[in-house]
Structure formats: structure tokens, C-alpha cells
Backbone as ProteinMPNN parsed JSONL, in Angstrom:
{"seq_chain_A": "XXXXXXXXXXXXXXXXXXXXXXXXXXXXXXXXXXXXXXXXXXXXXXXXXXXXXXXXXXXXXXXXXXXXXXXXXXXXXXXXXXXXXXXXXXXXXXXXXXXXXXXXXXXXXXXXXXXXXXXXXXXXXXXXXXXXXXXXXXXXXXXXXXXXXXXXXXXXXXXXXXXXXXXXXXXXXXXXXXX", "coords_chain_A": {"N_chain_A": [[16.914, -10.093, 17.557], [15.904, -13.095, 15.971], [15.158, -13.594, 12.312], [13.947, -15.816, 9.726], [14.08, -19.103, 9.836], [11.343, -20.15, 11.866], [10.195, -17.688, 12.257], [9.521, -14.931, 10.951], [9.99, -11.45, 9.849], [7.153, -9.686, 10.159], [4.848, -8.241, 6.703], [4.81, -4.716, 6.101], [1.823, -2.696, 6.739], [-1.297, -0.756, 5.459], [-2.108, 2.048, 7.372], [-5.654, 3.131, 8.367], [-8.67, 5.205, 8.746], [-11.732, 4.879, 10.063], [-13.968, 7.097, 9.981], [-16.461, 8.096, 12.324], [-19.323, 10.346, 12.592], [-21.125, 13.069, 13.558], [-22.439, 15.056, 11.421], [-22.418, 17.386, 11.388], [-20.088, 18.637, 12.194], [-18.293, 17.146, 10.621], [-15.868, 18.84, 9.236], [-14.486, 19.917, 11.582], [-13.438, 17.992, 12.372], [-11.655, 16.645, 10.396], [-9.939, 18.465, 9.873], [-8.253, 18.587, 12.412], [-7.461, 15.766, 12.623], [-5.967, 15.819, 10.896], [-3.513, 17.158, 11.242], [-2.43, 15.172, 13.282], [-2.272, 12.662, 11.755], [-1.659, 13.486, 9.086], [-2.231, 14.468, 5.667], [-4.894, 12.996, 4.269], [-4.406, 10.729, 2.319], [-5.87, 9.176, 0.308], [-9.742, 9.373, 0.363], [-13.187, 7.653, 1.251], [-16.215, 7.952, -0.048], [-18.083, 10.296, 1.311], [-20.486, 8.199, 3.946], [-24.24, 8.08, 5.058], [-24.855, 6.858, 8.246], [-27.171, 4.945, 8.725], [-27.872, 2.104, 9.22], [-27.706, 1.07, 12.053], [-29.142, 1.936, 15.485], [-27.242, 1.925, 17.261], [-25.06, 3.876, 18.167], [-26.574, 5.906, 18.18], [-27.663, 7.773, 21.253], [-25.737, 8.211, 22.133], [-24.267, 10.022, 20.356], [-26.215, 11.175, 18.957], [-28.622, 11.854, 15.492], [-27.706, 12.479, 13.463], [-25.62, 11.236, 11.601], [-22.52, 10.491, 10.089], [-20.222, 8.742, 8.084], [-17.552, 7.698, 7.548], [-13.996, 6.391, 4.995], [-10.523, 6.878, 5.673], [-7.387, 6.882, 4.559], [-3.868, 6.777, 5.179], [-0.61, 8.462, 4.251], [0.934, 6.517, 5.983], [2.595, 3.519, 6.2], [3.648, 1.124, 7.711], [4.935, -1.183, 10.571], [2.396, -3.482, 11.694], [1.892, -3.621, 13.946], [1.9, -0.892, 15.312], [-0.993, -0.468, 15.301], [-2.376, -0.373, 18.788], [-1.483, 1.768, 19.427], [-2.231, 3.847, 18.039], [-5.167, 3.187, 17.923], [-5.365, 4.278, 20.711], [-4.432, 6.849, 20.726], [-6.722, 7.549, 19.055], [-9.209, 7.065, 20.434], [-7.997, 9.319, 22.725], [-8.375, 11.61, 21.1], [-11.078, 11.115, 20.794], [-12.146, 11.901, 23.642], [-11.511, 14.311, 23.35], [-13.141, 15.777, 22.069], [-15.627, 15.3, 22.935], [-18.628, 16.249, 24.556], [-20.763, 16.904, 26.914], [-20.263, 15.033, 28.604], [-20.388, 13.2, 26.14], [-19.812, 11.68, 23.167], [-18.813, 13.041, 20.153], [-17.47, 11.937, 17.645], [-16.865, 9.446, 16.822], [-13.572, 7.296, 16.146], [-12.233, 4.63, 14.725], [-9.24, 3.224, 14.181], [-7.416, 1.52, 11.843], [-6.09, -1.217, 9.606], [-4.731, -2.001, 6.452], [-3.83, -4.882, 4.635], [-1.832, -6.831, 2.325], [-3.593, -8.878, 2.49], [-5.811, -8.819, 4.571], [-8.14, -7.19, 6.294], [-8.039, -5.167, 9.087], [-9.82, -3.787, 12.091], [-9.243, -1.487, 14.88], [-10.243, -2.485, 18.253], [-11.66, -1.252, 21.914], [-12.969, -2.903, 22.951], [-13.817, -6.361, 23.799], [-14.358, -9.202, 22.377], [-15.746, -13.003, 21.083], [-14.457, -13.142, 18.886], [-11.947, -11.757, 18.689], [-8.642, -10.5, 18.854], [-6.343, -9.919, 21.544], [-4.254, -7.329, 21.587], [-3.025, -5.807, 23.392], [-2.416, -3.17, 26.341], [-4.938, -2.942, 25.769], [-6.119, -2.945, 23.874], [-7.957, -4.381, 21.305], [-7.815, -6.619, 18.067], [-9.898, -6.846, 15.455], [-10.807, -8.75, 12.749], [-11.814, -7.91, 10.305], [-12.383, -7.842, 7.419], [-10.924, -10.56, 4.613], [-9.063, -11.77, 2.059], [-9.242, -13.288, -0.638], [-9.817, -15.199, -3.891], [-9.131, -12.797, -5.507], [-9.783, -10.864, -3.982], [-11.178, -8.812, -1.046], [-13.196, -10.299, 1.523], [-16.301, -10.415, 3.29], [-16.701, -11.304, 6.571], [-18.58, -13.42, 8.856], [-19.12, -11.598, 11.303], [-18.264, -9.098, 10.444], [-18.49, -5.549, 10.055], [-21.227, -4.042, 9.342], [-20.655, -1.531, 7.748], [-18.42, -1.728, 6.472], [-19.036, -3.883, 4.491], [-19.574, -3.061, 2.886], [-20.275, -1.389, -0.842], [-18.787, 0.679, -1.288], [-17.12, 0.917, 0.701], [-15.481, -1.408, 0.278], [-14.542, -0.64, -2.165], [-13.158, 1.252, -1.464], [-11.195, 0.328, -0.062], [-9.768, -1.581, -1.352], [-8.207, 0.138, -3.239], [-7.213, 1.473, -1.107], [-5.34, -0.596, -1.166], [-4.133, -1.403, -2.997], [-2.137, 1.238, -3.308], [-0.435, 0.384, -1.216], [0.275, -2.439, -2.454], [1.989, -0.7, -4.098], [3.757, 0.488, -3.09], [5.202, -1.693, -1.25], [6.397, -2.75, -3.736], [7.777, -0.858, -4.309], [9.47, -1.302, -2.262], [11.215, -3.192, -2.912], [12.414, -3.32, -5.072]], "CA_chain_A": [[15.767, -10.848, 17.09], [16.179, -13.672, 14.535], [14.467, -13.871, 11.307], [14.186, -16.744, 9.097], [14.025, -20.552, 10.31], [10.184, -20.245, 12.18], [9.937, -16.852, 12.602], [9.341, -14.066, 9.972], [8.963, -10.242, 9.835], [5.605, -9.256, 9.767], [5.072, -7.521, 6.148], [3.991, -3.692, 6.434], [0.131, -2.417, 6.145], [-1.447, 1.138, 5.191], [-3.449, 2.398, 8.167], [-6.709, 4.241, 8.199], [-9.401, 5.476, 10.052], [-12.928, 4.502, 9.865], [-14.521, 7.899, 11.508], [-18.088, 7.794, 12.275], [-18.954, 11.702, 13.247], [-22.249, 14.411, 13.484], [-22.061, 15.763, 10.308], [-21.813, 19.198, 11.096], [-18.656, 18.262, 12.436], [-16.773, 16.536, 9.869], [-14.835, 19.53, 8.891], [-13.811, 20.338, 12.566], [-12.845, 17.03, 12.825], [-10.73, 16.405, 9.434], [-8.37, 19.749, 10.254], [-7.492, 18.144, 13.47], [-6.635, 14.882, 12.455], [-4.963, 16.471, 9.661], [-2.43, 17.531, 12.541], [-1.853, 14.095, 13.991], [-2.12, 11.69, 10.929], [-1.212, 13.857, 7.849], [-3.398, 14.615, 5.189], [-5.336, 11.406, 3.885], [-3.913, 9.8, 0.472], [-7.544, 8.476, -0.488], [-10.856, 9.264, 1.528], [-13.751, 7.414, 0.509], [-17.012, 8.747, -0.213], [-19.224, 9.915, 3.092], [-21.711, 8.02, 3.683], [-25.432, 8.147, 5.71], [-24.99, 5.879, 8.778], [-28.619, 4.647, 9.442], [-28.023, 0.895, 9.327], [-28.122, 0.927, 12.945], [-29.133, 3.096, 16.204], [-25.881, 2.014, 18.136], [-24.461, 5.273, 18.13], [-27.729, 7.129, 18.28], [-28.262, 7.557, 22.306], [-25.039, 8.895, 22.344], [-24.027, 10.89, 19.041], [-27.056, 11.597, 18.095], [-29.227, 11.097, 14.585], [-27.371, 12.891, 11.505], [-24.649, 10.438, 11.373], [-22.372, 10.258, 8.696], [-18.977, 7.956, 8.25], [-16.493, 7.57, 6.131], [-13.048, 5.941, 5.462], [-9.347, 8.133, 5.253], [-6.04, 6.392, 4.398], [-2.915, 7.891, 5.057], [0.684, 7.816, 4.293], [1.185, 5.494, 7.208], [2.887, 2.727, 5.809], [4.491, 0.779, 9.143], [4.275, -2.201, 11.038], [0.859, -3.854, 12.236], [1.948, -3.011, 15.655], [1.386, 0.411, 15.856], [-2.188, -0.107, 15.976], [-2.712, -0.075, 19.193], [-0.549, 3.191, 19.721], [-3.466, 4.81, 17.112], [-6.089, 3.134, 18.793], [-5.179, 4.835, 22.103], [-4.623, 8.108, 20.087], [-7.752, 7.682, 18.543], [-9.744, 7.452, 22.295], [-7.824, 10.77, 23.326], [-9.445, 12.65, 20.307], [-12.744, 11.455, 20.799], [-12.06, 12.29, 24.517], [-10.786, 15.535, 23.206], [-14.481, 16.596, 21.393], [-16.718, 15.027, 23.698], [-19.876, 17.599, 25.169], [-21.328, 17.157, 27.997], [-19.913, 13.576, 28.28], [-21.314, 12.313, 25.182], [-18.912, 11.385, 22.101], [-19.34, 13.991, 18.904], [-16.632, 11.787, 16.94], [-15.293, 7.875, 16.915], [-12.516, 6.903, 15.408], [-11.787, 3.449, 14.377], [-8.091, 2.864, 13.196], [-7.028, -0.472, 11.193], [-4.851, -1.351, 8.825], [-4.841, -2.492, 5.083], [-2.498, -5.448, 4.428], [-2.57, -7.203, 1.078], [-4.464, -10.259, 2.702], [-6.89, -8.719, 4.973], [-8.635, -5.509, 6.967], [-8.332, -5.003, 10.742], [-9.932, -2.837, 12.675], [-9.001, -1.799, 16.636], [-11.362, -2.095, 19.224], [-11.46, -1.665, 22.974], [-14.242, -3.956, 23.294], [-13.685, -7.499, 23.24], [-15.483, -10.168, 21.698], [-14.763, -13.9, 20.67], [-13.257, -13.341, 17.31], [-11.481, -10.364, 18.328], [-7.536, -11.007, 19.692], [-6.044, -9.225, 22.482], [-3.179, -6.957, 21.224], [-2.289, -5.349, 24.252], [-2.361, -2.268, 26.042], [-6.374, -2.81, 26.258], [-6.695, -3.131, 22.208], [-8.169, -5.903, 20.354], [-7.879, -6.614, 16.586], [-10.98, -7.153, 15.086], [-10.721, -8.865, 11.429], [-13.008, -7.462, 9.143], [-12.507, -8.511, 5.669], [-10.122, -11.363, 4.141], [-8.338, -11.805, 0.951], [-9.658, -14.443, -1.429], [-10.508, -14.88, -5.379], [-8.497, -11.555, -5.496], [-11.025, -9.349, -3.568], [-11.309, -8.676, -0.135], [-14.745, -10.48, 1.227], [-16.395, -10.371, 4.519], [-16.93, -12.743, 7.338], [-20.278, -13.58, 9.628], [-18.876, -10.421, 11.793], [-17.557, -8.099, 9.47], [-19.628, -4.424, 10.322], [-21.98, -3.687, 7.612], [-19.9, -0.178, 7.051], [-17.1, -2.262, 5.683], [-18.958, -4.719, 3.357], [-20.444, -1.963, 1.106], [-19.311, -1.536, -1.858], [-18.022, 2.156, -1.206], [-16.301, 0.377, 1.47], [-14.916, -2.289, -0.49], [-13.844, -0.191, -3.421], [-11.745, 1.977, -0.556], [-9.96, -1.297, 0.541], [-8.74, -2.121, -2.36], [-7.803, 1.148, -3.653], [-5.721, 1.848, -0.358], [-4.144, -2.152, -0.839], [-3.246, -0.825, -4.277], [-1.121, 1.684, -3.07], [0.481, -0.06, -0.429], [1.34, -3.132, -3.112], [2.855, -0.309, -5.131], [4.624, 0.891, -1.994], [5.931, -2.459, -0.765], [6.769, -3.581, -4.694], [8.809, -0.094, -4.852], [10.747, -1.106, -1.846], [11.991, -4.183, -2.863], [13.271, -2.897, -6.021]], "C_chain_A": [[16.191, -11.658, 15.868], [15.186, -13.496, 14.061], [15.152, -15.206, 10.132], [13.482, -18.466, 9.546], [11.984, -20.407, 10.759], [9.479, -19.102, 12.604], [10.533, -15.585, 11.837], [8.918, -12.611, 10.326], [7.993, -9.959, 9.46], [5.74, -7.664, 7.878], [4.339, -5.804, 6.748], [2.777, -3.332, 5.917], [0.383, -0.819, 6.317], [-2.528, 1.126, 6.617], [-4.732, 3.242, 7.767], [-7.588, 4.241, 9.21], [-11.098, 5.342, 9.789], [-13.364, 5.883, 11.291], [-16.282, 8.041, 11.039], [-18.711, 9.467, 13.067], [-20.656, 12.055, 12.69], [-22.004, 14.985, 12.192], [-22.057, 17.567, 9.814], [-20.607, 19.089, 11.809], [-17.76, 17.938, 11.976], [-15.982, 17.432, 9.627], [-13.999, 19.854, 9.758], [-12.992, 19.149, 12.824], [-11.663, 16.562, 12.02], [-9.143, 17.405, 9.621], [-7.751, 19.386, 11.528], [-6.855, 16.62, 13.241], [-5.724, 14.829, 11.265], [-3.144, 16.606, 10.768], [-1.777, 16.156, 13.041], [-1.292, 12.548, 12.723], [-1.807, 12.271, 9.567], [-2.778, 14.032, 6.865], [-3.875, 13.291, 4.156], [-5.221, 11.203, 2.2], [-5.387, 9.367, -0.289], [-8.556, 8.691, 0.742], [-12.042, 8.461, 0.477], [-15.174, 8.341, 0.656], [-17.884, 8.865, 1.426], [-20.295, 9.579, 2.785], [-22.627, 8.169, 4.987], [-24.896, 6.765, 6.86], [-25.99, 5.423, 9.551], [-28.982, 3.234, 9.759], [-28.159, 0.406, 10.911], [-28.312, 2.011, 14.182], [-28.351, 2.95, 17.081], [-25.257, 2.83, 18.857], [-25.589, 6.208, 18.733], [-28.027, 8.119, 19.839], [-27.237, 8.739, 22.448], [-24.039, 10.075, 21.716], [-24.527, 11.507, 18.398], [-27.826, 10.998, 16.91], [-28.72, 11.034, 13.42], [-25.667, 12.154, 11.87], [-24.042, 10.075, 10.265], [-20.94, 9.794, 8.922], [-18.408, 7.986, 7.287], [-14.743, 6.882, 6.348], [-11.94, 6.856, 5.202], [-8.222, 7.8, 5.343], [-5.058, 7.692, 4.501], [-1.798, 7.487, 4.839], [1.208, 7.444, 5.093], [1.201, 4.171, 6.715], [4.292, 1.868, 6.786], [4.094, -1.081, 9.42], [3.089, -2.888, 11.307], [1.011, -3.905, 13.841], [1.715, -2.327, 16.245], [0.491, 0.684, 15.678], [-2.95, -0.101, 16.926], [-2.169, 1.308, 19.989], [-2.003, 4.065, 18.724], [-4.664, 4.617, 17.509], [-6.611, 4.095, 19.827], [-5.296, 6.701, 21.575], [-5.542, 8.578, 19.775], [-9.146, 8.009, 19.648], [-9.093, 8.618, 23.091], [-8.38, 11.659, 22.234], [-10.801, 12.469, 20.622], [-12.873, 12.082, 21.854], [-12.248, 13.967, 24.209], [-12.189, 16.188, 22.785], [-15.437, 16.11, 21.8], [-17.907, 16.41, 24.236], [-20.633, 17.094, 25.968], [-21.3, 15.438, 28.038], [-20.788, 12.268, 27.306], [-20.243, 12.349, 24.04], [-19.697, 12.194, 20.758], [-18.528, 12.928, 17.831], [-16.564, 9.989, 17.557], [-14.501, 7.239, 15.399], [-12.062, 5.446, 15.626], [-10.607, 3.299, 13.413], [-8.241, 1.626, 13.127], [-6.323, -0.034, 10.833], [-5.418, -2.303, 7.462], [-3.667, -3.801, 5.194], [-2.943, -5.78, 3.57], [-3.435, -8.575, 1.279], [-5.434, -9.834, 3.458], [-7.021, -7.317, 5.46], [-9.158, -6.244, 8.569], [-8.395, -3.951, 11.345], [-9.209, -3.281, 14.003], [-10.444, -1.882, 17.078], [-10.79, -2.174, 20.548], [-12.164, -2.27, 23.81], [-13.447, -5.275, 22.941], [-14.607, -8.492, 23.383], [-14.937, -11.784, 21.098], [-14.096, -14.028, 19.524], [-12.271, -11.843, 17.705], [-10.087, -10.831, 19.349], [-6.992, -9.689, 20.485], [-4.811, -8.69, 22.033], [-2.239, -6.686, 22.319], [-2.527, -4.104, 24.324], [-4.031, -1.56, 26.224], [-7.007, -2.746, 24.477], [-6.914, -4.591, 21.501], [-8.05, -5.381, 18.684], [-8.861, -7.018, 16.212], [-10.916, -7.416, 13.708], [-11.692, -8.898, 10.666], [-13.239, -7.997, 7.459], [-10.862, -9.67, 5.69], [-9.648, -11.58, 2.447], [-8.738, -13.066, 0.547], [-10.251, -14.26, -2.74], [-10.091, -13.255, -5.754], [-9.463, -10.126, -5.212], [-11.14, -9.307, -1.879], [-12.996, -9.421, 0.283], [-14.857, -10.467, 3.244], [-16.543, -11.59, 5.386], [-18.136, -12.559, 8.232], [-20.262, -12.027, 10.721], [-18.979, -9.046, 11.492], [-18.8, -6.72, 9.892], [-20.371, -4.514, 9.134], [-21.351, -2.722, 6.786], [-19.0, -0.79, 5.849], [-17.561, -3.411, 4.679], [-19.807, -3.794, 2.224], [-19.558, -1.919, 0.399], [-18.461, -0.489, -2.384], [-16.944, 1.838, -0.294], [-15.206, -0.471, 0.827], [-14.105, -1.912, -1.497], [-12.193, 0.785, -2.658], [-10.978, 1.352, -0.48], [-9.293, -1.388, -0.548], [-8.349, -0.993, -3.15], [-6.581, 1.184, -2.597], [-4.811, -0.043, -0.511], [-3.301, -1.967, -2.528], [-1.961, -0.05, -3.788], [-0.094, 1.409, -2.319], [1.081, -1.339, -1.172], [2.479, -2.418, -3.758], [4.13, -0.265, -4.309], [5.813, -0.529, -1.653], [7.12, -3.063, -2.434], [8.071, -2.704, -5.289], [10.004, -0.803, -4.137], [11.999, -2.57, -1.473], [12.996, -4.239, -4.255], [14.71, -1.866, -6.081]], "O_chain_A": [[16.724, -11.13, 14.892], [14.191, -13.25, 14.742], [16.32, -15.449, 9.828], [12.275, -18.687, 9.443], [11.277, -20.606, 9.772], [8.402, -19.194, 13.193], [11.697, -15.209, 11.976], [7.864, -12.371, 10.915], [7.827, -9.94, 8.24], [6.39, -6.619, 7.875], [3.508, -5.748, 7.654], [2.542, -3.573, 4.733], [1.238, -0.061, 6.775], [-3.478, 0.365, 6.802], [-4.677, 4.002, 6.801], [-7.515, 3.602, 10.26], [-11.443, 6.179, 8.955], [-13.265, 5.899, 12.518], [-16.95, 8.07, 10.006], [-18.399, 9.593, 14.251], [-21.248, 11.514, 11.757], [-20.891, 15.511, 12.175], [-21.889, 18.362, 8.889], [-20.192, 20.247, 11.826], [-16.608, 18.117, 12.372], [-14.864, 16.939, 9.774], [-12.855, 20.129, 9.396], [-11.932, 19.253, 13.442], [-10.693, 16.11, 12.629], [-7.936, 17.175, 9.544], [-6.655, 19.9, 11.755], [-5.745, 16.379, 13.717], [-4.964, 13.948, 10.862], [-2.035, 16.076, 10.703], [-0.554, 16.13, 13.178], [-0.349, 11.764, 12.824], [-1.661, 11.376, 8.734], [-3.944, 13.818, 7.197], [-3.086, 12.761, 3.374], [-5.917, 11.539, 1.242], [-5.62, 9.363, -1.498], [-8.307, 8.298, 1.882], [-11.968, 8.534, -0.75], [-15.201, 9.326, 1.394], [-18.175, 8.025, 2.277], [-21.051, 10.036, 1.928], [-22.014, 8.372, 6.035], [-24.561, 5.709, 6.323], [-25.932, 5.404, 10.78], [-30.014, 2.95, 10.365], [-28.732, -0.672, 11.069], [-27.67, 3.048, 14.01], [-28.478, 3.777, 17.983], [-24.909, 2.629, 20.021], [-25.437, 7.066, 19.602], [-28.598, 9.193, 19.652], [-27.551, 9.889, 22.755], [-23.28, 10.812, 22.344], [-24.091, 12.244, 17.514], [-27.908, 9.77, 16.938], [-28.899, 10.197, 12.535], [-24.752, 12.794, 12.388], [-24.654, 9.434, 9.41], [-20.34, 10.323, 9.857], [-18.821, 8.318, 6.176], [-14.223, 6.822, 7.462], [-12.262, 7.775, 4.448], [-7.657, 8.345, 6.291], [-5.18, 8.877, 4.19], [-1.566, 6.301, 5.073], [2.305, 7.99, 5.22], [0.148, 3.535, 6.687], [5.503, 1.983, 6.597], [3.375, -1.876, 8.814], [2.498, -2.34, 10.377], [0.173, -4.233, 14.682], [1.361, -2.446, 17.418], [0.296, 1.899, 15.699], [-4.142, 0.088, 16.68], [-2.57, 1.675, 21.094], [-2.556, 5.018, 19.272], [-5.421, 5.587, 17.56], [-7.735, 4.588, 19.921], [-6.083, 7.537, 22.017], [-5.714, 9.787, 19.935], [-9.878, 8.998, 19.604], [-9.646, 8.91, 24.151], [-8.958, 12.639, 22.705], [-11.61, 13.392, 20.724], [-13.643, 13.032, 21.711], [-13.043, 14.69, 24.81], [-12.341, 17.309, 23.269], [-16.436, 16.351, 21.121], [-17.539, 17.574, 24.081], [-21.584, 16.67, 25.311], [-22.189, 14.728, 27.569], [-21.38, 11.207, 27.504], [-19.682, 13.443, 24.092], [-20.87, 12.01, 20.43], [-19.111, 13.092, 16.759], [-16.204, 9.62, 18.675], [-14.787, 6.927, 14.243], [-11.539, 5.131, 16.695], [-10.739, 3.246, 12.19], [-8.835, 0.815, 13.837], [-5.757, 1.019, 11.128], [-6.336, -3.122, 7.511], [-2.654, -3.598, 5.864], [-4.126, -5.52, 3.345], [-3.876, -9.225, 0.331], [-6.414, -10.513, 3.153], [-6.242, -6.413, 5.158], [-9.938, -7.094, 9.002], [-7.477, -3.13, 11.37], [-8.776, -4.376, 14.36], [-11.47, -1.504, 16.513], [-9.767, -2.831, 20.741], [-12.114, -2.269, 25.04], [-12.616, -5.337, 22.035], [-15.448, -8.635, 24.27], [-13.783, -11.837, 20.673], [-13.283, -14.906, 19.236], [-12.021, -11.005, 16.839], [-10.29, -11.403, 20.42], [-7.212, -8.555, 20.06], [-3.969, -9.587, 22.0], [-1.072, -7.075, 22.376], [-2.805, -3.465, 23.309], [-4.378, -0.431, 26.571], [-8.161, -2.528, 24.106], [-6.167, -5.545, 21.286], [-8.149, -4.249, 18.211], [-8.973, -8.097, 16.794], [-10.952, -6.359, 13.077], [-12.367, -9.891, 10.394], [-14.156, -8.386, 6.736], [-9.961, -9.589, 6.525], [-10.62, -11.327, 1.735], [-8.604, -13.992, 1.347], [-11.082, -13.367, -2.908], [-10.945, -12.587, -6.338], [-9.726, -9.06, -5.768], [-11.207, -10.504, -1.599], [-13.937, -9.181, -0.473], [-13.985, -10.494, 4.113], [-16.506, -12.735, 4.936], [-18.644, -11.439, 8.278], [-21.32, -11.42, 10.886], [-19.567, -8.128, 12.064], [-19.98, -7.054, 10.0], [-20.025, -5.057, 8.085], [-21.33, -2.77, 5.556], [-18.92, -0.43, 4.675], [-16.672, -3.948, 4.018], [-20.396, -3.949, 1.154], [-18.379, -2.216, 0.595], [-17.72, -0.498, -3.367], [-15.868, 2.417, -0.437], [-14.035, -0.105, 0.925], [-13.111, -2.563, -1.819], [-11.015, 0.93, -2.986], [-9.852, 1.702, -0.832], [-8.073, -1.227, -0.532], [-8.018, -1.507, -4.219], [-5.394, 1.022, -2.881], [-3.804, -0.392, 0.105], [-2.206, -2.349, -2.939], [-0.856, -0.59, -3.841], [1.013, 1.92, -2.49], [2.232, -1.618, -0.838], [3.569, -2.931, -4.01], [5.219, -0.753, -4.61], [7.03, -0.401, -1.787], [8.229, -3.588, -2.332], [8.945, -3.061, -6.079], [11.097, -1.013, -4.662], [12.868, -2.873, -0.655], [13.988, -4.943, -4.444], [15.286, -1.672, -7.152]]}, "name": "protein", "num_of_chains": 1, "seq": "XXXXXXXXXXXXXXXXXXXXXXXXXXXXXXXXXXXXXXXXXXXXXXXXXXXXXXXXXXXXXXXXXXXXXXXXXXXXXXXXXXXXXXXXXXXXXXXXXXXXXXXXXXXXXXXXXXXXXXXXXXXXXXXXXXXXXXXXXXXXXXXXXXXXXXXXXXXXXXXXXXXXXXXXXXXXXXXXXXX"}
């Protein structure tokens, strides 16, 4: 593979997981993805997810979300490998074919926030594999901001303060490993 002339390595992002869960569940659910993704470098605070009944039909009412960075500091490729991972756990804690758990991986980079999805939609690009990228926030005026899309989860300001907390650590990360 060249690099250089019109074609550049992609820099590396922090992943995380946007999980949206029953809240008598979160603990069953944190010790298992403890197992697959390590234990999370920054979680942000949980919050109430009542902004819409999306979920409701099939998850239920006591809904509670939250975000959970991890030391997963890689390409922007291997999100649809976490994606796919992420759809065999929910698989994995389903009840009586109804979803107890979803998991939404992305990725931090220092210019924007992308979630996966396996929905697609017209702003959302086809990764491959059956995963789209869905770009949630953008980098501008040195803050992450949203766009006409963007979920509501991710333009709060518990949301917002996560983002740029985990893009902290991954500048530190990338600024160690050029030194």
C-alpha cells in the first residue's frame, strides 16, 4: 500500500459504546462487556432515556443509557467488526425475542463522532459487511457540535462533555506516539 502523494493513513480514533439498556440490567450487562471490550477508561453519567418511545415496544419503559470509552485506540475500520459484535450481545440477552440491551459502537476522532448502524439512511455511508457510519457530531470552534441528524442522546451536554473528555485522551495518546 502506498502512502503519501493522494493517499494518506487514516489517523487512529478511541471507540465506545453508546448502550441503551433496562436498568435493572446495567450491571449484568457492564460485567459482560467487561470481558469483550476491557474495562471502560471514562463512562459517562447514566442517564433517563424518555426523549423518545422508539425503544419502548420492544425494551420496555425504565430505560436508561449511557456512554463507555475504552482503551481501544485503532483504526476507524474496526467498526464494523464491533458493530457485528455488538448485534451478537444483544442477540446474546434477548427474552422472548425482544432486545433487553443495544449497543451502539463509534468512534472518537479529534474531528468528529461516528456511530455504527445497521440501518441505513441518506446521510449514513455504507461501510461494509451490512454497517453504516452514521456522523453524529463534528469538530468546529474547538467543540464538537451537532448536525440536523445528530440523536438527541449525543447533543446533551453529559454527552458532549463525554466526547471531549474521551478526544482528550486519545490527543494525549496520539501526541505520546509521535514523540
Amino acid at each position: 500500500m502506498v502512502f503519501g502523494g493522494g493517499v494518506r493513513k487514516p489517523q487512529k480514533v478511541i471507540f465506545f459504546n453508546a448502550i441503551l439498556i433496562d436498568s435493572t440490567f446495567i450491571g449484568k450487562i457492564d460485567e459482560y462487556l467487561i470481558d469483550i471490550f476491557g474495562l471502560p477508561i471514562l463512562k459517562s453519567e447514566v442517564f433517563s432515556f424518555n426523549h423518545t418511545d422508539y425503544y419502548k415496544d420492544e425494551m420496555g419503559e425504565n430505560l436508561v443509557k449511557y456512554f463507555a470509552c475504552y482503551d481501544i485506540i485503532d483504526y476507524p475500520d474496526k467498526l464494523p467488526l464491533f458493530k457485528r459484535v455488538a448485534v451478537e450481545i444483544e442477540e446474546f440477552f434477548m427474552e422472548k425475542g425482544k432486545r433487553k440491551v443495544n449497543i451502539d459502537p463509534g468512534y472518537i476522532a479529534l474531528e468528529k463522532v461516528v456511530a455504527a448502524s445497521t440501518k441505513n439512511f441518506s446521510h449514513r455511508i455504507y461501510l461494509g459487511d451490512s454497517i453504516y457510519a452514521d456522523l453524529q457530531l463534528y469538530r468546529k470552534g474547538k467543540k464538537y457540535n451537532p448536525l440536523p441528524w445528530t440523536f438527541y442522546d449525543y447533543k446533551t451536554d453529559n454527552a458532549l462533555t463525554f466526547f471531549e473528555r474521551a478526544r482528550a485522551i486519545l490527543e494525549r495518546h496520539l501526541h505520546e506516539q509521535k514523540i
